[in-house]
Backbone as CSV, one residue per row, in Angstrom:
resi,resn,N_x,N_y,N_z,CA_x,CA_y,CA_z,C_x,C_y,C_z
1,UNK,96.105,117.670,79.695,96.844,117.120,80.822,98.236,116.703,80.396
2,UNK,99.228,116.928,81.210,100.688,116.928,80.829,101.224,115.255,81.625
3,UNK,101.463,114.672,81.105,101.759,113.340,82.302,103.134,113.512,82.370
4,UNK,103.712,113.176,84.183,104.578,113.711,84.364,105.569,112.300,85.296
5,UNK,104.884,111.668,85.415,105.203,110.584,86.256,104.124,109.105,85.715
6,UNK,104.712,107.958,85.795,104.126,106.686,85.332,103.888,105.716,85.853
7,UNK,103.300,105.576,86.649,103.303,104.847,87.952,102.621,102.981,87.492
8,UNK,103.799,102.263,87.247,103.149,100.684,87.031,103.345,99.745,87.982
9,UNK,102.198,99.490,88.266,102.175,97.726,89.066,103.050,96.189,88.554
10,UNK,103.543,95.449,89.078,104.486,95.106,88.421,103.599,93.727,88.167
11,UNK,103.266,92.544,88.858,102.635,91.492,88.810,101.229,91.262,88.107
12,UNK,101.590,90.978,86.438,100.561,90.737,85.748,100.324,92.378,85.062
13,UNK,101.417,92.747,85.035,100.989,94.183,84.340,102.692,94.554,83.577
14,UNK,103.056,95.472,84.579,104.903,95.219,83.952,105.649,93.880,83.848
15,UNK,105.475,92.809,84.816,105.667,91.429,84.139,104.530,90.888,83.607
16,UNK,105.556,89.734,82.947,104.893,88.580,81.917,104.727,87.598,82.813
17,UNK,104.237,86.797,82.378,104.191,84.769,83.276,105.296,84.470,83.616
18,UNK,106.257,85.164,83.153,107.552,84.476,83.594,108.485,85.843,84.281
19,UNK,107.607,86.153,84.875,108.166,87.447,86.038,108.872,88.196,85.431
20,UNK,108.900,88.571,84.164,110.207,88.958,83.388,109.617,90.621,82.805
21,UNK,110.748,91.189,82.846,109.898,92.449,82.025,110.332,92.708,80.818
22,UNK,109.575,92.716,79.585,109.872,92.776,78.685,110.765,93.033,77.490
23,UNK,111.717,93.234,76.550,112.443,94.369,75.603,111.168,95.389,75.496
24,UNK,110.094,95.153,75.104,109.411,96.181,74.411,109.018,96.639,75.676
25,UNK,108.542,96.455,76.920,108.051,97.361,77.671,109.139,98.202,78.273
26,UNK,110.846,97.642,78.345,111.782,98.263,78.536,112.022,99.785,77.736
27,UNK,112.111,98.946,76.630,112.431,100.082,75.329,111.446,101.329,75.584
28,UNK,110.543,101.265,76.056,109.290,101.759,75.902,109.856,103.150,77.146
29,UNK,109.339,102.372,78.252,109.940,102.926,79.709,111.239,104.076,79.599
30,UNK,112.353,103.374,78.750,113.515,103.950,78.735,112.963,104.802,77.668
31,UNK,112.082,104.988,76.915,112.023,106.182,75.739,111.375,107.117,76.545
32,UNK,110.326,106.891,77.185,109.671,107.793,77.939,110.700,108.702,78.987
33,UNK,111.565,107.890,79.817,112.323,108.451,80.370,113.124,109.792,79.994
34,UNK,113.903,109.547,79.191,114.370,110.702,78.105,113.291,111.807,78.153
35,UNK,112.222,111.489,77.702,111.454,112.924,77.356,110.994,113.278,78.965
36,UNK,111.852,113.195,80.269,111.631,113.718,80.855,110.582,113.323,82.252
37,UNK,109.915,112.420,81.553,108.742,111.794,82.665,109.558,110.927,83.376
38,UNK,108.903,110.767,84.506,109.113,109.881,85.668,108.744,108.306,85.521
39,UNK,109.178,107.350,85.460,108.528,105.944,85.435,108.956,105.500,87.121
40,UNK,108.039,105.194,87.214,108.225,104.510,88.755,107.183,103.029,88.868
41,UNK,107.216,102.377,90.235,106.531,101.111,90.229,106.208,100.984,91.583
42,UNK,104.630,100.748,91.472,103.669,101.026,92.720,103.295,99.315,92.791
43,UNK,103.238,98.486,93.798,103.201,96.956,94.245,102.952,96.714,95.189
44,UNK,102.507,95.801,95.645,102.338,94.694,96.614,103.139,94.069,97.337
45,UNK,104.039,94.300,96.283,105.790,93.458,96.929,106.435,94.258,98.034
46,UNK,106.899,92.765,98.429,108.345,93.991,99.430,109.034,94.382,98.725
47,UNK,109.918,95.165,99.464,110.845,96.286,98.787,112.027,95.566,97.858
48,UNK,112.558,94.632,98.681,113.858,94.157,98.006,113.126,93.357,96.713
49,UNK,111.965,92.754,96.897,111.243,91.702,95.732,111.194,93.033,94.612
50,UNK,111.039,94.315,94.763,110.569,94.861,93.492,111.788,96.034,92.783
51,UNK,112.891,95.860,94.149,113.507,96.455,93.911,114.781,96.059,92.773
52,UNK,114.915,95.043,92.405,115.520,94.761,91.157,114.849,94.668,89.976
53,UNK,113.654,94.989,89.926,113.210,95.427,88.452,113.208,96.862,88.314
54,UNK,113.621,98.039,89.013,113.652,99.194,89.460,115.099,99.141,88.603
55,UNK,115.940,98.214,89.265,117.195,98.524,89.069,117.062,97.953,87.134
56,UNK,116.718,97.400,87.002,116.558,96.315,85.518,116.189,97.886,84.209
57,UNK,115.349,98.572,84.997,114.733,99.812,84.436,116.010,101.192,84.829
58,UNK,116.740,100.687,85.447,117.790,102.057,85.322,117.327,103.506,85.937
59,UNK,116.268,103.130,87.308,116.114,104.028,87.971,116.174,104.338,89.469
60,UNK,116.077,105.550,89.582,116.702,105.231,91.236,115.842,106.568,91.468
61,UNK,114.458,106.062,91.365,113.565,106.952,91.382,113.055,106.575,93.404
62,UNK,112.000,107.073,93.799,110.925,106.490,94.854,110.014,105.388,94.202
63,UNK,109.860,103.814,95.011,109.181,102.899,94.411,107.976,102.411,95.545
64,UNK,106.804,102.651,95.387,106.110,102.685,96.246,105.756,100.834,96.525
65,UNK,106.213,100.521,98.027,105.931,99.015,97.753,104.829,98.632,98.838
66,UNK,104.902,97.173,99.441,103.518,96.871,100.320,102.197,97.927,100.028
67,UNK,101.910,97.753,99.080,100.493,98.179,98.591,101.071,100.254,99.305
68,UNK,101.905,100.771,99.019,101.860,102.207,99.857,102.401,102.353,101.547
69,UNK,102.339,100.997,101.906,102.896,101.281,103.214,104.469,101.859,103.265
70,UNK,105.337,101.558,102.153,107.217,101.535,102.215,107.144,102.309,100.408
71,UNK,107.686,103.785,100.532,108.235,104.410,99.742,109.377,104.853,100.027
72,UNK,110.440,104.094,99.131,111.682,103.678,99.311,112.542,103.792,97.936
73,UNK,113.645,104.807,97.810,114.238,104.573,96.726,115.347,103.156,96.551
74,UNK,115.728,103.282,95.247,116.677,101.911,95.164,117.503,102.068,95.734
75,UNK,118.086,103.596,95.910,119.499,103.732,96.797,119.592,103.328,97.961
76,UNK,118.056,103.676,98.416,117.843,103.244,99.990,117.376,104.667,100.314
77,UNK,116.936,105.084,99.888,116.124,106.398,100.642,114.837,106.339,100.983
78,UNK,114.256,106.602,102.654,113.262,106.136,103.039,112.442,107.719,102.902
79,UNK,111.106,107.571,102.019,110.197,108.478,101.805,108.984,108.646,102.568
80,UNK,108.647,107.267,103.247,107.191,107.348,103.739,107.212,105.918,104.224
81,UNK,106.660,105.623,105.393,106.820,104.144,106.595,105.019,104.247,106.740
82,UNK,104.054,103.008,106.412,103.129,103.097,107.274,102.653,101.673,107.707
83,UNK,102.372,101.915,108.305,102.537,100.195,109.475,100.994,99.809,110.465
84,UNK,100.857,98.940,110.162,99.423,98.650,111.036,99.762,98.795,112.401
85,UNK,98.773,99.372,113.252,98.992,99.356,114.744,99.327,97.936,115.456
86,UNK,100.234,97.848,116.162,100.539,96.248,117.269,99.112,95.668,117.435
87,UNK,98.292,96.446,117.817,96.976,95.548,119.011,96.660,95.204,117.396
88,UNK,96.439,96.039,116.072,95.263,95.291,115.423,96.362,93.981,114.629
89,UNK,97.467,94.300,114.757,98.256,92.956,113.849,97.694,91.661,114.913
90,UNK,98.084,91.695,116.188,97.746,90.832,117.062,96.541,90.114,116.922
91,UNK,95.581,91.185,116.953,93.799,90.793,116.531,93.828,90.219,115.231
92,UNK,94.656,90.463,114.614,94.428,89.665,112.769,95.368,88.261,112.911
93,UNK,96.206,88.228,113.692,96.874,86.995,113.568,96.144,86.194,114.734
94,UNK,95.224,86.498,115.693,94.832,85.883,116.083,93.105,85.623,115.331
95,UNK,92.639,86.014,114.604,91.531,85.893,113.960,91.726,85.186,112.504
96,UNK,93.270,85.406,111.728,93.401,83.886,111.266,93.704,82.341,111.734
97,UNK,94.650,82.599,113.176,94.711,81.179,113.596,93.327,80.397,113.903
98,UNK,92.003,81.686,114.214,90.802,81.132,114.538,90.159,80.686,113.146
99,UNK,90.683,80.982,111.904,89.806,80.906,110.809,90.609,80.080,109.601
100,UNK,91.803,79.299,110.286,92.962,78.377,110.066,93.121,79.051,108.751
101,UNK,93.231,80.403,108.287,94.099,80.813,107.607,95.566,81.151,107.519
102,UNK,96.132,80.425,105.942,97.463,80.559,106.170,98.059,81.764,105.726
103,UNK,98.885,82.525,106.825,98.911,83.971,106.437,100.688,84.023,106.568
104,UNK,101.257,85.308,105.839,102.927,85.577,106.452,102.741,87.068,106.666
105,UNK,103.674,87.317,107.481,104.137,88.820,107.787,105.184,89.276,107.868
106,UNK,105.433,90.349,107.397,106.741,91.093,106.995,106.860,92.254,108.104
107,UNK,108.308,92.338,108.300,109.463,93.563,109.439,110.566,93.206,109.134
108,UNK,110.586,95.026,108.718,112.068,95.158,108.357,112.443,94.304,106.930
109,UNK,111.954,94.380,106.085,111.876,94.051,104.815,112.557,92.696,104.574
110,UNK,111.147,91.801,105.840,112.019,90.396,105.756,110.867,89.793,105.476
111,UNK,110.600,88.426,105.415,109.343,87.206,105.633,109.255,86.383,106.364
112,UNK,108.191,86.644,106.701,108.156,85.901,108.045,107.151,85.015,107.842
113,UNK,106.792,83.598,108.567,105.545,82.765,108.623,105.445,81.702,110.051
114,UNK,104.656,80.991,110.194,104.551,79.844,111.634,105.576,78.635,110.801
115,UNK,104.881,78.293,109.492,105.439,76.987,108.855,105.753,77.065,107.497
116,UNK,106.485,76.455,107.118,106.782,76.128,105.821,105.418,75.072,105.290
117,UNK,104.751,76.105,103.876,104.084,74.908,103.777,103.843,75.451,101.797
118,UNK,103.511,74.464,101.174,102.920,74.590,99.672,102.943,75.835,99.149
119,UNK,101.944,76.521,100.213,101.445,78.244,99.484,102.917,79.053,99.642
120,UNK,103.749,78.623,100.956,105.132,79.103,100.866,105.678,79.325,99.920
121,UNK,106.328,77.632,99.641,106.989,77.737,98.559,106.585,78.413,96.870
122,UNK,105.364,78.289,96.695,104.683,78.936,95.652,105.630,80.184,95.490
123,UNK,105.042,81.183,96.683,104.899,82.433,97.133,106.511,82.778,96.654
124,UNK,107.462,82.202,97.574,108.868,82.283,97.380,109.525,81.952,95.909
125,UNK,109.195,81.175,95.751,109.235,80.926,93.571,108.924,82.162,92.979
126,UNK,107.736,82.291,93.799,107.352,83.663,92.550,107.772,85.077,92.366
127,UNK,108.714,85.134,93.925,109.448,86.531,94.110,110.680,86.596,94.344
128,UNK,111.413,85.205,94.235,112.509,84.699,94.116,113.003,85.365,95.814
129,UNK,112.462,85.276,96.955,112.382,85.743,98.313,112.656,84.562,99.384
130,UNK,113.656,84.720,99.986,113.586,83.425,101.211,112.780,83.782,102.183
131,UNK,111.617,83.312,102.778,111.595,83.980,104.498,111.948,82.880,105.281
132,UNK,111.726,83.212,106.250,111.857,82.454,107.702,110.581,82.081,108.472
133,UNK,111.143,80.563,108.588,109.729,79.691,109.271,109.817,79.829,110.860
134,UNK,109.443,80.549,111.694,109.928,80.762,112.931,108.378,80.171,114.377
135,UNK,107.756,79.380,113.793,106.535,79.367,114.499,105.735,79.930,115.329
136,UNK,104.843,79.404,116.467,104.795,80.490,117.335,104.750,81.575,117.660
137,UNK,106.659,82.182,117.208,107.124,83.139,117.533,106.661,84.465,116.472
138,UNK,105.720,84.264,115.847,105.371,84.827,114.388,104.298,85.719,115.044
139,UNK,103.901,84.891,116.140,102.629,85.901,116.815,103.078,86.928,117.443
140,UNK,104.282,87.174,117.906,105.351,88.162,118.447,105.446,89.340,117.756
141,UNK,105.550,89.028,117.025,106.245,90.071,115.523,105.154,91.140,114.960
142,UNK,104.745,92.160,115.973,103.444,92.921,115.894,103.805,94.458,115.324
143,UNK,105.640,95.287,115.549,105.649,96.295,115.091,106.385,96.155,113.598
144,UNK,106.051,97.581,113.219,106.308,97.428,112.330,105.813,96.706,111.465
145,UNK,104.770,96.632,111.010,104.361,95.488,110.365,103.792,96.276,108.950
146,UNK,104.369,96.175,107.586,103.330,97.249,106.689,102.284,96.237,106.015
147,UNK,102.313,94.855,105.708,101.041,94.452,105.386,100.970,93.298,106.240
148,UNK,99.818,92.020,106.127,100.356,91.099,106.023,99.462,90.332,105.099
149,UNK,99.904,88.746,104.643,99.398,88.435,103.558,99.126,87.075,103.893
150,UNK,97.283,87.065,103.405,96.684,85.393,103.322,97.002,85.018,102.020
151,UNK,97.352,83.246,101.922,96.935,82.930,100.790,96.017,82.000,100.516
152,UNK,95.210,81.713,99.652,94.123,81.216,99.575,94.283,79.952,98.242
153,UNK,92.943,79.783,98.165,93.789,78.414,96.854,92.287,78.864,96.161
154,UNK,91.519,79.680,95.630,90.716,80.321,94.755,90.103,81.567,94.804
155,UNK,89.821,81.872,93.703,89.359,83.391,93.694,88.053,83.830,94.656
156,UNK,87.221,82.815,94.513,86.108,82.328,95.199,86.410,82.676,96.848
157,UNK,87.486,81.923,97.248,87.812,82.296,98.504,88.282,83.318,99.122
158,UNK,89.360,84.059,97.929,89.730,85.236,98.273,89.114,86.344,98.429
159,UNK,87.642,86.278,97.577,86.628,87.113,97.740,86.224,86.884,98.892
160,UNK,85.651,85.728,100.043,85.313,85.635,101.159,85.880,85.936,102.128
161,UNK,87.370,85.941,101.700,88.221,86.351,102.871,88.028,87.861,102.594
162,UNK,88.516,88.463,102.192,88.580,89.624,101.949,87.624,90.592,102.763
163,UNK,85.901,89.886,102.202,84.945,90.547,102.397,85.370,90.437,103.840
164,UNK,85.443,89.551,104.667,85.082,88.982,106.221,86.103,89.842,106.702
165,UNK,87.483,90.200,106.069,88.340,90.803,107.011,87.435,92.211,106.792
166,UNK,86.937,92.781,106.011,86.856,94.067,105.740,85.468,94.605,106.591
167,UNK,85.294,93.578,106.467,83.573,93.664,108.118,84.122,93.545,109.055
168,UNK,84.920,92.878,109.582,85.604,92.440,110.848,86.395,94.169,111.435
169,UNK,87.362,94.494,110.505,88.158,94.724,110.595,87.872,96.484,109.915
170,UNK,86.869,96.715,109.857,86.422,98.181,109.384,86.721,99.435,110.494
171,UNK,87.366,100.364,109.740,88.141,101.601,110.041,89.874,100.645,111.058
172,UNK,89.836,99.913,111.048,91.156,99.593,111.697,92.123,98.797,110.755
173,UNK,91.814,98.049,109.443,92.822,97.477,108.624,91.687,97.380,107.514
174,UNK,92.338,97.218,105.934,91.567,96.793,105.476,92.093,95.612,103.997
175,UNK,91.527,94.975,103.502,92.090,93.906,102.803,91.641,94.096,101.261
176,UNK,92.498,93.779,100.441,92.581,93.913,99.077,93.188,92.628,98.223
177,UNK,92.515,92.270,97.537,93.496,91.330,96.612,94.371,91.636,95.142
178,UNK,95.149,91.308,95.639,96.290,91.696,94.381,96.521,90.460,92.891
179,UNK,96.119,89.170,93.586,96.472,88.453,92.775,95.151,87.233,92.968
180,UNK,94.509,86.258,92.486,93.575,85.583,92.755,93.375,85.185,93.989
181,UNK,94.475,84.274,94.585,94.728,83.729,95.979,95.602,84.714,96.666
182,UNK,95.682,86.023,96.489,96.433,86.482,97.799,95.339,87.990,98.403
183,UNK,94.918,88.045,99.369,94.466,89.000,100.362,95.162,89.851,101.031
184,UNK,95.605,91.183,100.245,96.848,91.824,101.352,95.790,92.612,102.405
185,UNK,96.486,92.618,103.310,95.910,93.635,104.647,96.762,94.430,105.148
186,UNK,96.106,95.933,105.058,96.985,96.816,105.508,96.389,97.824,106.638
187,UNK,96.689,98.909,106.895,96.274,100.098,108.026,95.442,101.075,106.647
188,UNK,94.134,101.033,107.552,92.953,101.712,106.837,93.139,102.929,105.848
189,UNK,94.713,103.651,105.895,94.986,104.635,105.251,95.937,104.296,104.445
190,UNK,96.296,103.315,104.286,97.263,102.932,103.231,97.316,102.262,102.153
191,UNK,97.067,102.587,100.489,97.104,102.017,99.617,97.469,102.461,98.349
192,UNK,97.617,101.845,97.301,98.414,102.687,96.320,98.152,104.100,95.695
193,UNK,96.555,104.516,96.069,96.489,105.671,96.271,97.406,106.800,97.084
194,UNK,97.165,106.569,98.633,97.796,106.913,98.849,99.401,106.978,99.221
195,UNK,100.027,105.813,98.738,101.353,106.033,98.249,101.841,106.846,96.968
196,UNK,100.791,107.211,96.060,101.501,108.095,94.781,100.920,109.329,95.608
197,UNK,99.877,109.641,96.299,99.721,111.236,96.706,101.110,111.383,97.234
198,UNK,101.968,110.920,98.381,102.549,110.823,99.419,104.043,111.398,98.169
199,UNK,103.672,110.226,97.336,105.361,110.201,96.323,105.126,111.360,95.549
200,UNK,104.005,112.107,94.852,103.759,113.383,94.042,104.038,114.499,94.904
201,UNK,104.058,114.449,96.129,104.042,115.361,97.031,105.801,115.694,97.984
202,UNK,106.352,114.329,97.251,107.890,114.596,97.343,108.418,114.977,96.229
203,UNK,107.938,115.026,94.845,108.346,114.955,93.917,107.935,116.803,93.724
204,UNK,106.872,117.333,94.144,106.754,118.529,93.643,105.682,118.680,92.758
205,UNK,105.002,117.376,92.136,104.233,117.390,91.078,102.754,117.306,92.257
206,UNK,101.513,117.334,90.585,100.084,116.967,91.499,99.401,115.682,90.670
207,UNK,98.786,115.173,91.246,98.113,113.929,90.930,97.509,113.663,89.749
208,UNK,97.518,114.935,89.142,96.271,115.285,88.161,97.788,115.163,86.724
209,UNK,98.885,115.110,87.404,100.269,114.502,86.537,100.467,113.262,86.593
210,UNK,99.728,112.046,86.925,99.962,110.508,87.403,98.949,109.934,86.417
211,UNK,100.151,109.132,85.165,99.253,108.009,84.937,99.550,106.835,85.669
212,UNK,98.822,105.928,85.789,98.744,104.407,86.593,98.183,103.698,85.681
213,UNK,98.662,102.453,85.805,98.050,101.205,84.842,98.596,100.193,86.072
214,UNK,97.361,99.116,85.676,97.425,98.268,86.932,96.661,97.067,86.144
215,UNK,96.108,95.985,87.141,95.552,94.967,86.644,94.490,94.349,87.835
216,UNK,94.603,94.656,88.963,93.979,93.982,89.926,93.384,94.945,90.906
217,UNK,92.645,94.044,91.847,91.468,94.851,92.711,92.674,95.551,93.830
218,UNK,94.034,95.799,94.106,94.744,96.193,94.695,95.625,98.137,94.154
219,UNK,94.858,97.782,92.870,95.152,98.805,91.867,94.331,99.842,91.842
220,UNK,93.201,99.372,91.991,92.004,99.798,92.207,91.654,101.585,92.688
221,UNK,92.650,101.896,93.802,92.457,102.998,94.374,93.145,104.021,93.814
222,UNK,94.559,103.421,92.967,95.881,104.364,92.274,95.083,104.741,91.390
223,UNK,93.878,103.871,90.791,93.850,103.945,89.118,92.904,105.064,89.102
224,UNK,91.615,105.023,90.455,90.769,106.146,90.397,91.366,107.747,90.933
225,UNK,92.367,107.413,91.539,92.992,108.792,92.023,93.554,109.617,90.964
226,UNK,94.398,109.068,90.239,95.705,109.076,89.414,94.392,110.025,87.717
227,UNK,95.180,111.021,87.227,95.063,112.258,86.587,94.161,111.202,85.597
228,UNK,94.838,110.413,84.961,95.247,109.433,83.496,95.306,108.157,84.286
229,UNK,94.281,106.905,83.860,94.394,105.522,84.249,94.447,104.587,83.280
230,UNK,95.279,103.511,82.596,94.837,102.567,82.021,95.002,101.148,82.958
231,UNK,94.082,100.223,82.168,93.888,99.192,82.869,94.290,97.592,81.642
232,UNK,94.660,96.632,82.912,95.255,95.221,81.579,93.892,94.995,80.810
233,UNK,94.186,94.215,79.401,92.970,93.771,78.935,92.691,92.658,79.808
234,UNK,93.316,91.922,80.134,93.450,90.598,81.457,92.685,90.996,82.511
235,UNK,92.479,91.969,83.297,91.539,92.628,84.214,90.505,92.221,84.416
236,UNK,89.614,91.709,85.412,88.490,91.599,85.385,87.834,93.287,85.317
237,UNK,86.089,92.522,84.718,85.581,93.879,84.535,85.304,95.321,85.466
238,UNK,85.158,94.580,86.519,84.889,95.692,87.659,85.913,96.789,87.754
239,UNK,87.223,95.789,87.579,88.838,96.601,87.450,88.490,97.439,85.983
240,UNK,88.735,96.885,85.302,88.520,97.776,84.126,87.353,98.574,83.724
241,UNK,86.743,98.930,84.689,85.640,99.898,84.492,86.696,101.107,85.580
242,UNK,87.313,100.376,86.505,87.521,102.003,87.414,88.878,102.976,86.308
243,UNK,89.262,102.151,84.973,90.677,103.049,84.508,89.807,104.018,83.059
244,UNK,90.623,104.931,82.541,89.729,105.218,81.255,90.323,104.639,80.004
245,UNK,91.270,103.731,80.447,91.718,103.361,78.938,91.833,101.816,79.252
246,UNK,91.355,101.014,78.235,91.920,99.064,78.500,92.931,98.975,77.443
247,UNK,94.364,98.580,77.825,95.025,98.495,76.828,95.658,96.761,76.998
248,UNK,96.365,95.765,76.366,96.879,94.550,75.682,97.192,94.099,77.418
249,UNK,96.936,92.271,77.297,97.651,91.999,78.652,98.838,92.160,78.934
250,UNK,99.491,91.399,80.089,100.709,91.474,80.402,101.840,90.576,79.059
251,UNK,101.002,89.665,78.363,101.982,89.389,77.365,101.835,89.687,76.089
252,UNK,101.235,90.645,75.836,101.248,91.643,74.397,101.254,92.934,75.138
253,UNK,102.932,93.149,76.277,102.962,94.265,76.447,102.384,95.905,76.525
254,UNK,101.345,95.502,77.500,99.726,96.285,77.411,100.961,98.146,78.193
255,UNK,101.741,97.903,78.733,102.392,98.375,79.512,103.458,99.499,78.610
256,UNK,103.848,99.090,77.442,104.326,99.574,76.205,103.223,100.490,75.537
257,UNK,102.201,99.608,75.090,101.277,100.141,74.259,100.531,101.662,74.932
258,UNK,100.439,101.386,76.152,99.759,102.756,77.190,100.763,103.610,76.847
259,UNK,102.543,103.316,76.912,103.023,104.701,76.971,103.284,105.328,75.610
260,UNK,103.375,104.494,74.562,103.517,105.076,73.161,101.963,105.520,73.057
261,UNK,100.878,105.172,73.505,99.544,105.301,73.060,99.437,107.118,73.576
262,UNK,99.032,106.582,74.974,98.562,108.076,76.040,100.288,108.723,76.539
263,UNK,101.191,108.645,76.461,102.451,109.233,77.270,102.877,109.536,76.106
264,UNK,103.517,108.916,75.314,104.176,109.634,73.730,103.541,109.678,73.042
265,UNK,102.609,109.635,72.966,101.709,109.809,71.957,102.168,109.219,70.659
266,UNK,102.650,108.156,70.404,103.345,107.871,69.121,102.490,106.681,68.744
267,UNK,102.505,106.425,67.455,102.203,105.431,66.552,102.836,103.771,67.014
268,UNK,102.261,102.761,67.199,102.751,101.515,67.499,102.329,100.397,66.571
C-alpha cells in the first residue's frame, strides 16, 4: 500500500494539552510533505478554529471540519457543505431544552448559544473562538446547521447522552463524542469517514491511499474506512481496537512517530 494522503485529528492527537502542535510533529508533517504525500486535518472543529493550525503546517490543502459536514480549503475553497435538515435541528433543540441540556450551534462558521455559561467559557478557551449569546433566538437558527454540540461535565454522561440521542434520533441525526464531555450531532451521513471519501474523491486518489490517526470515539469511522489507521496510546480501548497500529500520546508526539514509523518508513 502506497500512502498518499495523512489525514490527522487535531484535539488530543496533533495537539498537546496546551493546544499547541509540536516542533517534532511539525518537522515530521513538513518531511512527509516533500516526499510528496498529502497531510491534511479531519476535526470536530469549526473551520476558522482549525484553520490556523492548517496555516501553522504551511498548507492550503482541503481540511475536513464539523466532524465531515464543511470541507474547506484555507484559501477558502468550498469542497463539500452537509447540514442537518431544519425540522430535525428544531426537534434536537427542542429535545435538549426538554432534557435541560446545555447545547451550542453553529451557521455560517459562527457560535452560537441561549446563554453564556461555565461550559461556554471552557469551550471558548479551548478554541480560542468568541460566539454569541443570543437566547431564545438560538431556537431560530435551524439552516444550515453542520453540527451541533452538548456539553456535559463526565464521561459517564456523555455516554448517556449520546446513547439517548442515537435511539431518539436514529436514521435522522446521529451523535458521537469527540472529547469526554462533548456529544457532537450531526446528519446521519456525515462523519469523518465520509468527509475523507468526499476529499479522496476531489483529490483523484482512493481510500485504500488514507492513513488516519485519531484518538476518540468521533474518529472512529475515518480510522475503519481509511487504507492504513493508527490510533493515540491515550485512546480508550474500544478506540484502539478499531486502528491497526497504537502509537505514543498526544505528548510524546504519537503523531510524528506514525509518520516516520508507517509513512517514511524511517528510524526514530
Amino acid at each position: 500500500m502506497s500512502i498518499k494522503l495523512f489525514a490527522t485529528d487535531l484535539d488530543g492527537t496533533l495537539l498537546n494539552k496546551n493546544g499547541e502542535i509540536s516542533p517534532a510533529n511539525k518537522q515530521a508533517i513538513k518531511e512527509m510533505a516533500k516526499e510528496g504525500i498529502i497531510p491534511t486535518i479531519a476535526t470536530g472543529r469549526m473551520y476558522e478554529a482549525s484553520r490556523r493550525f492548517a496555516e501553522q503546517l504551511e498548507l492550503d490543502v482541503p481540511i475536513i471540519t464539523y466532524n465531515g459536514a464543511l470541507i474547506k480549503s484555507v484559501s477558502g475553497k468550498v469542497y463539500f457543505e452537509g447540514f442537518l435538515p431544519p425540522k430535525i435541528v428544531s426537534e434536537i433543540y427542542d429535545y435538549c431544552k426538554e432534557m435541560k441540556y446545555y447545547f451550542q450551534t453553529y451557521q455560517d462558521d459562527k457560535l452560537y448559544y441561549e446563554a453564556y455559561t461555565d461550559k461556554t467559557k471552557g469551550y471558548e478557551e479551548g478554541i480560542n473562538i468568541k460566539g454569541y449569546a443570543i437566547g431564545e433566538k438560538v431556537y431560530k437558527l435551524v439552516d444550515r446547521i453542520p453540527k451541533i454540540l452538548v456539553i456535559t461535565t463526565s464521561n459517564e454522561e456523555s455516554d448517556e447522552v449520546a446513547r439517548l440521542f442515537n435511539e431518539k434520533f436514529s436514521g435522522q441525526a446521529h451523535a458521537a463524542k469527540s472529547q469526554f464531555n462533548y456529544v457532537e450531532i450531526m446528519a446521519p451521513n456525515i462523519s469523518k469517514a465520509s468527509g475523507l471519501h468526499h476529499l479522496v474523491e476531489k483529490l483523484g486518489l482512493g481510500i485504500d491511499e488514507v492513513m488516519a490517526i485519531g484518538d476518540a470515539n468521533n474518529d472512529v469511522p475515518m480510522l475503519k474506512v481509511a487504507g492504513f489507521s493508527a490510533v493515540m496510546g491515550s485512546a480508550k480501548d474500544d478506540v484502539k481496537a478499531c486502528g491497526d497500529v497504537v502509537v505514543g500520546d498526544c505528548e510524546h508526539d504519537g503523531v510524528a512517530e506514525a509518520i516516520y514509523k508507517y509513512v517514511l518508513k524511517k528510524d526514530i
